[in-house]
BAKOL-221992 format. One record per residue (C-alpha): residue number from 1; z, x negated, y negated. Coordinates in Angstrom, 2 decimals. Each point is the difference from the previous one (the first is absolute). Example, Ala and Ser with C-alpha at 12.3 -4.5 7.8 and 13.67 -1.06 7.14 Angstrom:
2
+-----+---------+---------+---------+
|   k |       Z |       X |       Y |
+-----+---------+---------+---------+
|   1 |    7.80 |  -12.30 |    4.50 |
|   2 |   -0.66 |   -1.37 |   -3.44 |
+-----+---------+---------+---------+
//
This chain:
347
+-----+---------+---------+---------+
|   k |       Z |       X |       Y |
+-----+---------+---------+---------+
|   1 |    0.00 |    0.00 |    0.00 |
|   2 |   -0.60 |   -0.96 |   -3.86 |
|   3 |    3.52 |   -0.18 |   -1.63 |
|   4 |    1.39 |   -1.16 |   -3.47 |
|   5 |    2.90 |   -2.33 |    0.86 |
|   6 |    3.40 |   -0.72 |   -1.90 |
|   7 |    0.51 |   -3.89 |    0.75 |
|   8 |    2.06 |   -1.17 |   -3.29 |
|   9 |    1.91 |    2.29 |   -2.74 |
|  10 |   -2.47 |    0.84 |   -3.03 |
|  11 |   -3.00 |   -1.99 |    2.09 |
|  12 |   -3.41 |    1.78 |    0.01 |
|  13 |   -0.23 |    1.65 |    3.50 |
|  14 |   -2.23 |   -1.50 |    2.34 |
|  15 |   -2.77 |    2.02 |    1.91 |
|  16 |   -0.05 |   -0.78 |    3.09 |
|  17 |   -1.07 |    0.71 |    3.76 |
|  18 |    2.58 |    1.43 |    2.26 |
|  19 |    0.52 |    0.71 |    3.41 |
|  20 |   -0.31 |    3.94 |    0.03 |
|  21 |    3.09 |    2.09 |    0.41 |
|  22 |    1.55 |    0.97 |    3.37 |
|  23 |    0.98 |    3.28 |    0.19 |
|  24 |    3.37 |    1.17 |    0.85 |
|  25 |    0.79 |    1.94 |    2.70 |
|  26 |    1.39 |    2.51 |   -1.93 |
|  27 |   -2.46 |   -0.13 |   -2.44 |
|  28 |   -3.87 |   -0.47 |   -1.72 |
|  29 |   -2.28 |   -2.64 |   -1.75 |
|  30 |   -1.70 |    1.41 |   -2.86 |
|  31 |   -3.09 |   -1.37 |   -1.21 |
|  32 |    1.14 |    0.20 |   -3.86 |
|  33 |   -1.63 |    2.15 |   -2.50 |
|  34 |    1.52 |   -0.75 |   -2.74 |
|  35 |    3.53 |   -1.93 |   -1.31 |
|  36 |    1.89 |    0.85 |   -3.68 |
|  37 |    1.43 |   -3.11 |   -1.50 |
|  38 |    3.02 |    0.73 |   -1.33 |
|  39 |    3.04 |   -1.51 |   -2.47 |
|  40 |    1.81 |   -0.42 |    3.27 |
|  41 |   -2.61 |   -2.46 |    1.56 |
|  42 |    0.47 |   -1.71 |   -2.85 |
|  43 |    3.53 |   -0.29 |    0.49 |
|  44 |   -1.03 |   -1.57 |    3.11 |
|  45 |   -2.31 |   -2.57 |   -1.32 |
|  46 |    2.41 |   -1.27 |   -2.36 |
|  47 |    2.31 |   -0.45 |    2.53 |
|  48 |    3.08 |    2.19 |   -1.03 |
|  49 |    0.13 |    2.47 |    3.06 |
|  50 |    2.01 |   -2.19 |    2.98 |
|  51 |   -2.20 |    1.59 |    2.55 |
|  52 |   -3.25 |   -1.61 |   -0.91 |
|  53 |    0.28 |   -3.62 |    1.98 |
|  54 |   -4.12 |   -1.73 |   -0.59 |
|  55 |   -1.79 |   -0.01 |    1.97 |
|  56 |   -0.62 |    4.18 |   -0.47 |
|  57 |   -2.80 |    2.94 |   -0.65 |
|  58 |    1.27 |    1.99 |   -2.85 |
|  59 |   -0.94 |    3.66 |   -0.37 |
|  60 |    1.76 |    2.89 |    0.64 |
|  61 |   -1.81 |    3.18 |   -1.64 |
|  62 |   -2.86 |    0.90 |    2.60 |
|  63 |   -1.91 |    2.45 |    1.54 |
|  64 |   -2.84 |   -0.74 |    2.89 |
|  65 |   -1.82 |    0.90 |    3.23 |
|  66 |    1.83 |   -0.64 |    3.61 |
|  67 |   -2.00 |   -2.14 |    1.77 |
|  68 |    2.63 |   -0.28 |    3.00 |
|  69 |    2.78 |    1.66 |    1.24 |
|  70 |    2.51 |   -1.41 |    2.40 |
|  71 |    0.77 |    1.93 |    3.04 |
|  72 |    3.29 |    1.50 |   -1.07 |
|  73 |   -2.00 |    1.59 |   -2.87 |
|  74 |   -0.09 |    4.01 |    0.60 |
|  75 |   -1.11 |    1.05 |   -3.71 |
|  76 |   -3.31 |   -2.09 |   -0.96 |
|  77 |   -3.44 |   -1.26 |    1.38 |
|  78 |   -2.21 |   -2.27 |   -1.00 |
|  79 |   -1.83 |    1.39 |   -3.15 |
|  80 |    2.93 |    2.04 |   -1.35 |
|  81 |    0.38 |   -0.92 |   -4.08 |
|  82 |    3.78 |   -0.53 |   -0.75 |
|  83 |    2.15 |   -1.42 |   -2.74 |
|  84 |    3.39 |   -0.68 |    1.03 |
|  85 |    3.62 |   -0.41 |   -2.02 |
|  86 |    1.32 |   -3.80 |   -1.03 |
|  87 |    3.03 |    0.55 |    1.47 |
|  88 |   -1.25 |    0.95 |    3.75 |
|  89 |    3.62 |    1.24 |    1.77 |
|  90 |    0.33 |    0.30 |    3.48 |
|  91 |    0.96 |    3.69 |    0.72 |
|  92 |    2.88 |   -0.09 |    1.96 |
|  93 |    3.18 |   -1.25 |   -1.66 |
|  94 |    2.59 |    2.06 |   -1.90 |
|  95 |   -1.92 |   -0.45 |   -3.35 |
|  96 |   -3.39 |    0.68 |    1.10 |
|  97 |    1.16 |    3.24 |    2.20 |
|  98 |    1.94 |    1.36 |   -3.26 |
|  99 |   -3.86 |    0.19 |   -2.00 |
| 100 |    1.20 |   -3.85 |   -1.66 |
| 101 |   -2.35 |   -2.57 |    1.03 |
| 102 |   -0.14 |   -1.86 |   -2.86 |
| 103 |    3.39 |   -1.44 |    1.11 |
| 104 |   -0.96 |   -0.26 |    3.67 |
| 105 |    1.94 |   -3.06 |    1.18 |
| 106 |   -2.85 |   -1.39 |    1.57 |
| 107 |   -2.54 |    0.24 |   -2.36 |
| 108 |   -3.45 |   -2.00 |   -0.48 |
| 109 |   -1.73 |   -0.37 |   -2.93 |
| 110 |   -3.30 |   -1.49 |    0.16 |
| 111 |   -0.67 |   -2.30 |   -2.81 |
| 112 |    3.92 |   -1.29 |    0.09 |
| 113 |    1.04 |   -0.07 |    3.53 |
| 114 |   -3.32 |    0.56 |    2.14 |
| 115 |   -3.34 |   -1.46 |   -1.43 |
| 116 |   -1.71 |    2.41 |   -2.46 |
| 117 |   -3.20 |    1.12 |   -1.11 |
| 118 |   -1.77 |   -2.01 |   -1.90 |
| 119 |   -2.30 |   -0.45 |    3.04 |
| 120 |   -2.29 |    1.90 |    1.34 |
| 121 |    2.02 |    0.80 |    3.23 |
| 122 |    3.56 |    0.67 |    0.06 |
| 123 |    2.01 |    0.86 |    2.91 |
| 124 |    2.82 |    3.25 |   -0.38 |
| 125 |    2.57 |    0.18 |    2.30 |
| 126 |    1.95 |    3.47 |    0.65 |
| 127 |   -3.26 |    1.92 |   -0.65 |
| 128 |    0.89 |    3.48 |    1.29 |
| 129 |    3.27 |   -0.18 |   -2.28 |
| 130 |   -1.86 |   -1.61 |   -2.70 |
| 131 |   -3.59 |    1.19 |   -0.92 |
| 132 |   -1.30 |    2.96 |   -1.57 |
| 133 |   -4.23 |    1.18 |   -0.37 |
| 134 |   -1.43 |   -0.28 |   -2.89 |
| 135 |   -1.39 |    3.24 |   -0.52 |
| 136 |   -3.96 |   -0.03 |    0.05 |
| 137 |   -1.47 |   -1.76 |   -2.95 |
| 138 |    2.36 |   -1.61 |   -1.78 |
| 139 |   -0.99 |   -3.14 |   -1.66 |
| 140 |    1.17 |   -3.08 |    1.67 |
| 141 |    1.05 |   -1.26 |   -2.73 |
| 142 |    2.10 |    2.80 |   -1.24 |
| 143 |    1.74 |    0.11 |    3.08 |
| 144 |    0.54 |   -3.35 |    0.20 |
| 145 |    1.83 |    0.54 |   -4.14 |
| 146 |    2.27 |    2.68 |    1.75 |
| 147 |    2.03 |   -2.82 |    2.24 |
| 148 |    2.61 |   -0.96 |   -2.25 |
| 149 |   -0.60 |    1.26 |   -3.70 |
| 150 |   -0.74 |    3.40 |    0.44 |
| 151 |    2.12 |    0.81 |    3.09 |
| 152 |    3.12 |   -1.54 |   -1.46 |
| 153 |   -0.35 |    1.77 |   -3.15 |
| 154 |   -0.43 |    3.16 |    2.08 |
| 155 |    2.87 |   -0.66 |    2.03 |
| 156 |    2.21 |   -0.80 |   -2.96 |
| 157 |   -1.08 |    3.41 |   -1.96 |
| 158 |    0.61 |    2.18 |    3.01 |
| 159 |    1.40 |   -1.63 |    2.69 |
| 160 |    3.07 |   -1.90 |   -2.36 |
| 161 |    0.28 |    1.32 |   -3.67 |
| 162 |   -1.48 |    3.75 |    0.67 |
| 163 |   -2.08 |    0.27 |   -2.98 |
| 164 |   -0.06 |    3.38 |   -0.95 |
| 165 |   -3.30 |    1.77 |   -1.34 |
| 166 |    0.80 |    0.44 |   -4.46 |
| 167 |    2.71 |   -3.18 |    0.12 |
| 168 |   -1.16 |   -2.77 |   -2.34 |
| 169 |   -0.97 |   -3.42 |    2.58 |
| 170 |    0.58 |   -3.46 |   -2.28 |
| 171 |   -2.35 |   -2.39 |    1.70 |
| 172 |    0.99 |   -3.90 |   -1.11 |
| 173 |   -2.61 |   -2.12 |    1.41 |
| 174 |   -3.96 |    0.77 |   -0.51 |
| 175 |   -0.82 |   -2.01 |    3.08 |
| 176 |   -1.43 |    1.90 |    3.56 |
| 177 |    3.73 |    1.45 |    0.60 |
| 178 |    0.34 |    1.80 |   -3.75 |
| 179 |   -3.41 |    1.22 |    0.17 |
| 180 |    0.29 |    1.65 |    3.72 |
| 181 |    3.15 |    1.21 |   -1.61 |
| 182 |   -1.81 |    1.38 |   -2.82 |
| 183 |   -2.58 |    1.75 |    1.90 |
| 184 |    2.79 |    1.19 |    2.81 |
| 185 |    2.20 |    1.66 |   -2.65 |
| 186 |   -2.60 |    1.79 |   -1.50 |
| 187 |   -1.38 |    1.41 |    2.78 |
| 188 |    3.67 |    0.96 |    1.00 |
| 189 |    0.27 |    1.87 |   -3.70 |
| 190 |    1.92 |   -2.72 |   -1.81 |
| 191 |   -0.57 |   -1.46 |   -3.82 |
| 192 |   -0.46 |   -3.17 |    0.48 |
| 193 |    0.43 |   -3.37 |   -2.69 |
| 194 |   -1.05 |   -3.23 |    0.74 |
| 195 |    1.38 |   -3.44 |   -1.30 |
| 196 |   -1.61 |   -3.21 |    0.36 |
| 197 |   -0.53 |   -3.37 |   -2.20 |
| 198 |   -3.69 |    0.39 |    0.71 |
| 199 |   -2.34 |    1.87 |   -2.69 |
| 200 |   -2.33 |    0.21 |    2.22 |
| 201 |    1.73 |    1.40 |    3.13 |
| 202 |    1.80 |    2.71 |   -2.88 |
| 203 |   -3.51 |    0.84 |   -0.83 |
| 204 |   -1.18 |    0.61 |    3.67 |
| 205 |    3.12 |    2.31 |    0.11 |
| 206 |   -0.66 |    1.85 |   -2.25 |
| 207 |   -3.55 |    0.72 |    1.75 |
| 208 |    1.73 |    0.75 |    2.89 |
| 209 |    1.77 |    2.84 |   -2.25 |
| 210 |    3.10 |   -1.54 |   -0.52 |
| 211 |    2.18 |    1.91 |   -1.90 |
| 212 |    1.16 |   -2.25 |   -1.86 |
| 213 |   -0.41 |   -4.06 |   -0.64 |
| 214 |    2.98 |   -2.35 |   -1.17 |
| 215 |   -0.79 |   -3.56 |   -1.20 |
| 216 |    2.86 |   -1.67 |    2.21 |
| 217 |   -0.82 |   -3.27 |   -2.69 |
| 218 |    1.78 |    2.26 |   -2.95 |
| 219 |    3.87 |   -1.15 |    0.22 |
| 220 |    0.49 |    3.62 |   -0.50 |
| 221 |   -1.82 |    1.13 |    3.22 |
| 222 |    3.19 |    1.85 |    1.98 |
| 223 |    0.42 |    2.11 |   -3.25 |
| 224 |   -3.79 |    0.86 |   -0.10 |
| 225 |   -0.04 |    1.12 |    3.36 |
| 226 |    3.16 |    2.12 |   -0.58 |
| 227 |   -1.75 |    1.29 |   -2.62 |
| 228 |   -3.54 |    0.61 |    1.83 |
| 229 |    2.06 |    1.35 |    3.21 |
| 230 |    2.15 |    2.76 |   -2.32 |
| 231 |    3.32 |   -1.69 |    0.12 |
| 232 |   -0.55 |   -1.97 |    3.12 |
| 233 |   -1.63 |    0.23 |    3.22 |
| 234 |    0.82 |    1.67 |    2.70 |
| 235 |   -0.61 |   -2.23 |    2.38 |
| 236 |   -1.28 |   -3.91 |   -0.42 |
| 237 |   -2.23 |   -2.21 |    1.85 |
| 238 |    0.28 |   -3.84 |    0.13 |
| 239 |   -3.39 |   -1.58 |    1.17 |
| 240 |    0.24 |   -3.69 |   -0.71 |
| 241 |    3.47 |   -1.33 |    1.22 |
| 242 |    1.64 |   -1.54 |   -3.17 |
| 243 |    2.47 |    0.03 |   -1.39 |
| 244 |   -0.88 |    1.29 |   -3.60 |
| 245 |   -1.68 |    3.21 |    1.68 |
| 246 |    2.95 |    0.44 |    2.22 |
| 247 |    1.89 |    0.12 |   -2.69 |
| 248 |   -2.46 |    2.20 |   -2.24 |
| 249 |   -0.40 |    2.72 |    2.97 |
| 250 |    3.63 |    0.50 |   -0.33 |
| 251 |    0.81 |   -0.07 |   -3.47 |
| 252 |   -2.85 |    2.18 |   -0.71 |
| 253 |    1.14 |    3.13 |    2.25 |
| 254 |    1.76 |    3.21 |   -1.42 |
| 255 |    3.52 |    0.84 |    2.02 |
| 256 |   -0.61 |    0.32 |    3.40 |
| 257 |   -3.28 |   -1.71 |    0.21 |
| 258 |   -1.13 |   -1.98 |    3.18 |
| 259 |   -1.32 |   -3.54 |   -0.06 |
| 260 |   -2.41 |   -0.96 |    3.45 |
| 261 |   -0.68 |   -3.91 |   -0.08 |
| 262 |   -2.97 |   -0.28 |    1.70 |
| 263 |   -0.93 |   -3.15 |   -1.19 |
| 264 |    1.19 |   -3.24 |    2.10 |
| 265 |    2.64 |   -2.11 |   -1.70 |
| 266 |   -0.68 |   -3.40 |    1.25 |
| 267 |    0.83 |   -3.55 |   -1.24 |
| 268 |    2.32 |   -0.08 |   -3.23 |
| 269 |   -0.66 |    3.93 |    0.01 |
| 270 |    1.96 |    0.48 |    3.54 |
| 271 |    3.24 |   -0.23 |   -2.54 |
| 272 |    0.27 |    2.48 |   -2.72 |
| 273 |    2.89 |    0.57 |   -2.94 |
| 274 |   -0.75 |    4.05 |   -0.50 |
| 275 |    2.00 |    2.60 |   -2.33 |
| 276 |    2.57 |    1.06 |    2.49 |
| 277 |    1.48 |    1.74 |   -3.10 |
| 278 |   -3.63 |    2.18 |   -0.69 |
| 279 |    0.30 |    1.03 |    4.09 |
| 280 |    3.65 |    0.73 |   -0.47 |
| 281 |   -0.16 |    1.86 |   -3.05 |
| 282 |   -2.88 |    1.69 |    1.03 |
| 283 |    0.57 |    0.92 |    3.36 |
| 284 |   -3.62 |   -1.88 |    1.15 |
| 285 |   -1.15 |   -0.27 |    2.87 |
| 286 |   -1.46 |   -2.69 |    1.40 |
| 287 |   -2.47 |   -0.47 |    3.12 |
| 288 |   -1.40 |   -3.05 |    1.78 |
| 289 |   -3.72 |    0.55 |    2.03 |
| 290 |   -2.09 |   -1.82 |    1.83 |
| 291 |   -3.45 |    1.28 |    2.05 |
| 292 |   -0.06 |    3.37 |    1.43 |
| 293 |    0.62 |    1.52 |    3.84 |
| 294 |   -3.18 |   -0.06 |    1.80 |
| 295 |    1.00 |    3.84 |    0.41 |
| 296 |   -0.74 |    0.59 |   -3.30 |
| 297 |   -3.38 |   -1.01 |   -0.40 |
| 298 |   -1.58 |    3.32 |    0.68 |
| 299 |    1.44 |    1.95 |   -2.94 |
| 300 |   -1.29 |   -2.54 |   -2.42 |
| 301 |   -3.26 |   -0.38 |    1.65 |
| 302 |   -0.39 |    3.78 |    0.06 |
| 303 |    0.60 |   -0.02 |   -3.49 |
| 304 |   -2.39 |   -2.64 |   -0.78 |
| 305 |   -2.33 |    1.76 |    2.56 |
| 306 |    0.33 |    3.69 |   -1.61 |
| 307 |   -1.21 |   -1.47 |   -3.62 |
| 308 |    3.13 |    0.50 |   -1.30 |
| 309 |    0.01 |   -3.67 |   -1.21 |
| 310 |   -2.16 |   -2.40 |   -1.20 |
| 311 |    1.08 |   -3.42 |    1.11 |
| 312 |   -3.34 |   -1.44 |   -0.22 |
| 313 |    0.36 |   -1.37 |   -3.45 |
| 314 |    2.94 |   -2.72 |    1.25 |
| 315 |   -2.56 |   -1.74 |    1.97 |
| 316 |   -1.32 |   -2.60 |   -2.86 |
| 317 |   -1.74 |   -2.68 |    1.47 |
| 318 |   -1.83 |   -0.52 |    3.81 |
| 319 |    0.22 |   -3.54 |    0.72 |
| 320 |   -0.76 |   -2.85 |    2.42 |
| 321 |    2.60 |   -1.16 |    2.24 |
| 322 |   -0.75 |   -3.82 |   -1.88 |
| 323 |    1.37 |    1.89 |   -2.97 |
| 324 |    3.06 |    0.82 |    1.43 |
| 325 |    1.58 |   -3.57 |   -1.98 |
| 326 |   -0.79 |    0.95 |   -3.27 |
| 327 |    1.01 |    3.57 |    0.28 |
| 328 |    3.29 |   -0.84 |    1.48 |
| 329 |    0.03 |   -2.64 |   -3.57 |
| 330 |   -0.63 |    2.64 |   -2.22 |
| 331 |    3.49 |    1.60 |    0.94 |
| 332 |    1.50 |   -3.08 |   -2.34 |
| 333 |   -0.40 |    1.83 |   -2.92 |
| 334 |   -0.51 |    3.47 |   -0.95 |
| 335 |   -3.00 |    1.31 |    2.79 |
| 336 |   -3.10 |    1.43 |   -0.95 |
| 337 |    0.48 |    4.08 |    0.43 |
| 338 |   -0.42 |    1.50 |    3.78 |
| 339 |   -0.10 |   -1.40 |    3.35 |
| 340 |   -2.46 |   -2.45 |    1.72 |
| 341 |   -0.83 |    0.36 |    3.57 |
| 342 |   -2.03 |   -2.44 |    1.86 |
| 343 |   -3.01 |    1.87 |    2.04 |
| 344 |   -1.73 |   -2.85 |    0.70 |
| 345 |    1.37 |   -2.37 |    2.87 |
| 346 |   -3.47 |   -2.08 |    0.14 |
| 347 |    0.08 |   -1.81 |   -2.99 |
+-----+---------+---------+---------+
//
């Protein structure tokens, strides 16, 4: 197989030929259709998440076509189009039976623990626990956008924070996480504001029908978004993992608002001095995430599915898997807006 290869910290990947995956017993090689590159590979690359030990295949946001199944395999055949979750549990502990796999004890995520996907084959263990169909022409490359952005900010909305349908959503973070949220909430019936450094990425908000856009530059920004939000939001969304937006999220709720970080503290963020007194005083709430239970899958898909949102404008930029470097670069200062996915694994 054709792979991009982590072999230093910050070092361009390295395409190169691979032996091809074997597939588990429990589960299916894919031949990959297409692979999001996200702020957390990144995190990877730069060497602050402990799993990652070179050499390694980043890549964990993928959809793609089974192309073997081992022989424990009930669910799938060869040809079947899947995308499957990060975080792929194993089914049968305490955690997974109770509807929780994103704690499974067990759990394998491709791209951290397991090889990933910027390849054109990956092998999935725990298939029949794991996958879900994409339903009949969806774009690769959509699909592939949906692996950690969209279904975390899904998860969060309805699965942590219950976002309810006329509550005002505070988004802090432009990036592919604030604008899934964005597009989530409103389908969901929510006002939703936006905050972000980035003109540009406040701009493609507002096309998105944000709203509301705050300037998170202005020193003033927690006071604007009060002000944009009524007196607060409801409920607030932290999509980059700092600790300034940490801190914004919560100081910019009304009284009993909820705060969902969904971004990945990591590095010097992994610490964080936050206004205990605002939560206190305030009665806030405050919810961790990460990924979403493979079970879940089909209500957001249906969604997407039934037209009843347009995720379509996330996906930026189709690249080559040789651009995977300078993508994964571009996450050391402020990103262009919307996600890149590599669909090409041949050049």
């Amino acid at each position: 197989m054709r792979a991009a290869v982590l072999k230093a910290w910050r070092a361009p990947l390295e395409i190169a030929h691979l032996p091809d995956p074997i597939c588990p017993a429990d589960g299916v090689v894919l031949r990959t259709l297409a692979c999001g590159i996200c702020r957390s590979d990144w995190h990877a690359w730069t060497g602050a998440d402990p799993d990652i030990v070179p050499p390694h295949i980043p890549g964990h946001e993928y959809c793609g076509e089974v192309v073997e199944a081992g022989p424990s395999v009930a669910r799938w055949r060869e040809g079947d189009q899947v995308i499957a979750p990060f975080i792929l549990a194993c089914g049968q502990c305490p955690a997974c039976q109770a509807g929780d796999q994103t704690t499974c004890a067990t759990q394998i995520v491709p791209g951290f623990t397991a090889p990933g996907a910027y390849a054109d084959a990956v092998a999935v263990p725990r298939a029949d626990v794991n996958l879900t169909r994409l339903p009949k022409g969806m774009d690769p490359a959509l699909a592939a956008s949906l692996g950690c952005r969209v279904t975390t900010a899904w998860h969060a909305l309805t699965g942590r924070a219950g976002l309810r349908a006329g509550e005002w959503l505070a988004v802090w973070g432009g990036g592919g996480v604030g604008l899934a949220a964005l597009l989530l909430g409103r389908a969901l019936g929510a006002r939703v504001a936006v905050a972000d450094v980035v003109p540009e990425k406040l701009d493609f908000a507002r096309r998105l029908a944000a709203d509301a856009v705050v300037d998170a530059r202005e020193p003033d920004a927690v006071e604007q978004m009060r002000a944009a939000t009524g007196g607060g939001a409801h409920l607030a969304v932290e999509a980059l993992g700092i600790a300034e937006t940490t801190r914004n999220a919560l100081l910019c709720l009304r009284k009993l608002g909820r705060m969902v970080q969904i971004g990945m503290p990591a590095g010097a963020h992994a610490e964080m001095t936050l206004p205990m007194d605002a939560v206190y005083s305030g009665q806030l709430a405050i919810y961790g995430t990460r990924g979403m239970p493979a079970h879940r899958y089909p209500s957001l898909l249906s969604l997407i599915d039934g037209g009843h949102v347009d995720l379509s404008p996330l996906v930026a930029r189709h690249v080559k898997l040789s651009d995977a470097t300078a993508e994964l670069a571009a996450f050391d200062g402020p990103a262009p807006p919307g996600v890149a996915v590599i669909t090409d694994f041949a050049a």
